[in-house]
N, C-alpha and C positions, 0 to 999 in steps of 0.2 A: 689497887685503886678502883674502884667504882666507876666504871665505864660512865655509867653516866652523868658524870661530873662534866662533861664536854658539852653534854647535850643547852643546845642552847646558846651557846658561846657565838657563833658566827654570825647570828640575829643581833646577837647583843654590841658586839662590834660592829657592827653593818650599820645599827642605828645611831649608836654613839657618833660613830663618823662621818654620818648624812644629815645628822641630825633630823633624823624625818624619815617613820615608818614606811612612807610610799617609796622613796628613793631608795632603801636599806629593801624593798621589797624588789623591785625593777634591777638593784646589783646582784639578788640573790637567785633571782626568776624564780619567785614564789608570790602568790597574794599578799598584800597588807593587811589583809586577817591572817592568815595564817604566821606570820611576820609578831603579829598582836600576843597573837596567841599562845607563841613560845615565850614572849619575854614574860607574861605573864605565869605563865608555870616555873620560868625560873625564880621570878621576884616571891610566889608562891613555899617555892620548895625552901625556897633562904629566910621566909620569913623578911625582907626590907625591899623598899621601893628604890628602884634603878633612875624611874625616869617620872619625870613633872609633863604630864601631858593636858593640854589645854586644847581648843579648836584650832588655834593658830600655830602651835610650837611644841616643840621635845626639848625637855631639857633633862640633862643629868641632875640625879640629886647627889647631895654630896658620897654618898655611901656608893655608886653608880658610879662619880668619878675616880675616885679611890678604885674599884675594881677596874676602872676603864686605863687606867695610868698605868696599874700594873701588867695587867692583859694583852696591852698594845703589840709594845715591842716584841716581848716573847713571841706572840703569836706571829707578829710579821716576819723573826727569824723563822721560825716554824716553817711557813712555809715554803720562805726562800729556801732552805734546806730541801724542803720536799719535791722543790723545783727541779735543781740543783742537780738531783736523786734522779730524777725523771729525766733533764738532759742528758745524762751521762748514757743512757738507752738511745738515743735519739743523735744527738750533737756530739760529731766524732772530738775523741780529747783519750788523753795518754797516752802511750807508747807501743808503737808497733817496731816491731823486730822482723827484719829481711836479711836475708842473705843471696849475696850477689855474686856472680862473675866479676874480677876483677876489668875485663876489655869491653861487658855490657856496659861495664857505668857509665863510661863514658857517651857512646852512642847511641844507647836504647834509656837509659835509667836516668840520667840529670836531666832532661826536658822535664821527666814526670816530677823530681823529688821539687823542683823549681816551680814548678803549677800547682804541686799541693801542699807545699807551705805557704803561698800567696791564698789557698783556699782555705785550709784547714791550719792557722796557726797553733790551735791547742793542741796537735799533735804530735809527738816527737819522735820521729823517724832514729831508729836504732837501726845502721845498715851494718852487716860483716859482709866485707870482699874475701870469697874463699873462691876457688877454681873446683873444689869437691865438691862430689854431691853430697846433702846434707838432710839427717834423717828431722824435717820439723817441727815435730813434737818433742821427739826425744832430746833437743838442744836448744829448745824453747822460743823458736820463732812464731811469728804470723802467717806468714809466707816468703816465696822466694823468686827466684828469679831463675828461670835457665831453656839450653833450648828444648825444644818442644820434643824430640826423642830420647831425652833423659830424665823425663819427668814420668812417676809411676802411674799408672792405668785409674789407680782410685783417688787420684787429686783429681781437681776441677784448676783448667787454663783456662787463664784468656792471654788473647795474642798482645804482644808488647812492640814486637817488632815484625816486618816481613820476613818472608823465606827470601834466608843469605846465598850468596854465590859465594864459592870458595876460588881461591887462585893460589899460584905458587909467586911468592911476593922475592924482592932483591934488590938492593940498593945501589943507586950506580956506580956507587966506590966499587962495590963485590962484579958488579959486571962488564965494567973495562977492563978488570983483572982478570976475570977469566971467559968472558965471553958471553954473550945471551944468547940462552936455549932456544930454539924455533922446532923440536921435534922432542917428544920425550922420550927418544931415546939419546939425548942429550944430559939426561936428568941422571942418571947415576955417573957419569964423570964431573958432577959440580960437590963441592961441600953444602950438605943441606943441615938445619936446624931444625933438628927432632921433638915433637911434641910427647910427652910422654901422661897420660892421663892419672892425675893426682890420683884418685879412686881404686880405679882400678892397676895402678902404673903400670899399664899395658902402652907399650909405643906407639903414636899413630901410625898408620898403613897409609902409604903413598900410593892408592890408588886412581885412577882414572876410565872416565869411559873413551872409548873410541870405535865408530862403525857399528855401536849397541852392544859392545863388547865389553868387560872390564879389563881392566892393564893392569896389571901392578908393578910398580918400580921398585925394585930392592934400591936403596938407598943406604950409603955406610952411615954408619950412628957413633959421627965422633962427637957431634955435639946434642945433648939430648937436656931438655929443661920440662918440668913439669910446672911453669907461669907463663900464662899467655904473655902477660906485660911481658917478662923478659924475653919470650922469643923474639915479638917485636921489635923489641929494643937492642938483639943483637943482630938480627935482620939487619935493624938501619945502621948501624957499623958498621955492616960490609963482610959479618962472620960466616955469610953462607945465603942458602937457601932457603926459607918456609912458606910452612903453607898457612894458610889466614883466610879470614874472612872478609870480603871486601867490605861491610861496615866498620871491622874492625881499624882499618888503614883510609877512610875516607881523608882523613888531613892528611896523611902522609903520601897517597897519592899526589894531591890537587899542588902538593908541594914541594914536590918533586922528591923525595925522600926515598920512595919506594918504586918501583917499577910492578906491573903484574902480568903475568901469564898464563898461558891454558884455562882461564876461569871456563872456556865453553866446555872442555873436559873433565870437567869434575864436579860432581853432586852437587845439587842445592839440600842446603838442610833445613829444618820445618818451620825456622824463626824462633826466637825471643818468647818466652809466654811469662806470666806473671803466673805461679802455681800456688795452694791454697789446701788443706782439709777440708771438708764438705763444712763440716763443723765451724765451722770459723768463720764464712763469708757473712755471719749473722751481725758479726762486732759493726757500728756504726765505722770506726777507723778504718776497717779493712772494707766496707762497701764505699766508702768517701775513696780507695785508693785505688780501686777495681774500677771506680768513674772515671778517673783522670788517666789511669792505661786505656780505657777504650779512646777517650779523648784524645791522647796522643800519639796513639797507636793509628788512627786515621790521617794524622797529619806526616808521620814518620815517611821522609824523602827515602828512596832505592837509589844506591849511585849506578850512574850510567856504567856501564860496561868499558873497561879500557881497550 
């Protein structure tokens, strides 16, 4: 097709619509000669007259509205489409894909998924709860969530959550039955409940500091789970010992559910970060979701120390 078969058209609409070169010129920000001047090379190049021009008025001639009829709507889907086209770069919409910690959802991750569906309805959060680390390209996420020492060197963080304090948590079914510890050398005659890291299923190390020294507690591994939720969960039964993170047991502290201990003995770790490919932070979706983590990342309460 002849490119310039277009040429012209958006004057011609402009005027048809305004009924009136000067107004068809003021919606186009062009002069009214120059406005003049196109309809006239196209009425030129077709051989028939578009419009009945007088000192006072523009009107269609009939050959003019027969073009203007057909022209309209097309053109108006046109460029609703091209709109359309143009938000999709701009106005976050489709589907972002995260993969989470199952025990962050709940304390670091629902304030944000809560604030950016009230901001961003068009877009539909696709979350997986995995406890692995997860390669995100290769299993086709956006980004992910996790703490900030397991995320690899060439992602880009931003913090989601503060740096956590760890304790050894117990329920007080498990500690009228056998007692609560006050010294860690207490800690290998109690049954503990072993973290075992999906990934790597390397067992966690019950270490601690003391005096700026590290301790470590050989602990027996008769019960060993590689899901946070379920340590927690058999935590609050009464099966033993774990260690947690005190964001992870806020309700079940304040609830009496849980007891906690030595948190001043053992490592904080580096927080929550929301993690990303360099490559990616470009998508409108994932900058609309990187807003609402700094957002709540500022308001995110630290629980007091027990």
């Amino acid at each position: 097709m002849d490119r310039d078969v277009f040429d012209g058209l958006p004057q011609f609409l402009a005027v048809a619509r305004n009924g009136s070169f000067s107004a068809a010129a003021k919606e186009l920000g062009i002069s009214p000669t120059a406005v003049s001047k196109t309809i006239r090379a196209v009425e030129n190049r077709y051989q028939v007259k578009l419009f009945q021009r007088t000192t006072r008025h523009v009107r269609l001639t009939e050959a003019g509205a027969a073009l203007f009829r057909r022209l309209d709507g097309p053109v108006t889907e046109i460029g609703e489409a091209l709109q359309a086209l143009s938000d999709t770069q701009t106005m976050p919409s489709g589907t972002l894909r995260l993969t989470v910690p199952r025990t962050s959802l709940r304390y670091a991750v629902e304030p944000v998924i809560e604030r950016f569906q009230q901001l961003y309805p068009k877009v539909v959060l696709d979350i997986s709860l995995n406890d692995s680390l997860v390669d995100l390209i290769a299993d086709g996420f956006d980004a992910g969530v996790r703490l900030g020492q397991s995320i690899d060197k060439d992602m880009i963080a931003v913090r989601l959550a503060p740096a956590g304090r760890w304790a050894v948590a117990a329920s007080p079914k498990y500690l009228d039955r056998a007692g609560r510890p006050t010294r860690l050398e207490d800690l290998p005659h109690h049954r503990a409940i072993i973290h075992r890291f999906p990934t790597s299923r390397a067992a966690y190390v019950w270490e601690f500091e003391r005096d700026g020294k590290a301790v470590r507690i050989g602990m027996r591994q008769q019960l060993v789970v590689d899901d946070r939720m379920a340590l927690l969960r058999l935590a609050k039964i009464g099966l033993g010992l774990a260690i947690v993170q005190e964001l992870e047991v806020v309700d079940e502290v304040r609830d009496g559910e849980l007891e906690l201990f030595f948190a001043d003995q053992l490592r904080e770790d580096d927080g929550m970060f929301l993690y990303f490919p360099a490559g990616m932070q470009h998508q409108p979706k994932l900058r609309a979701l990187i807003n609402v983590v700094r957002e709540q990342a500022a308001k995110h309460p630290r629980p007091a120390s027990e």
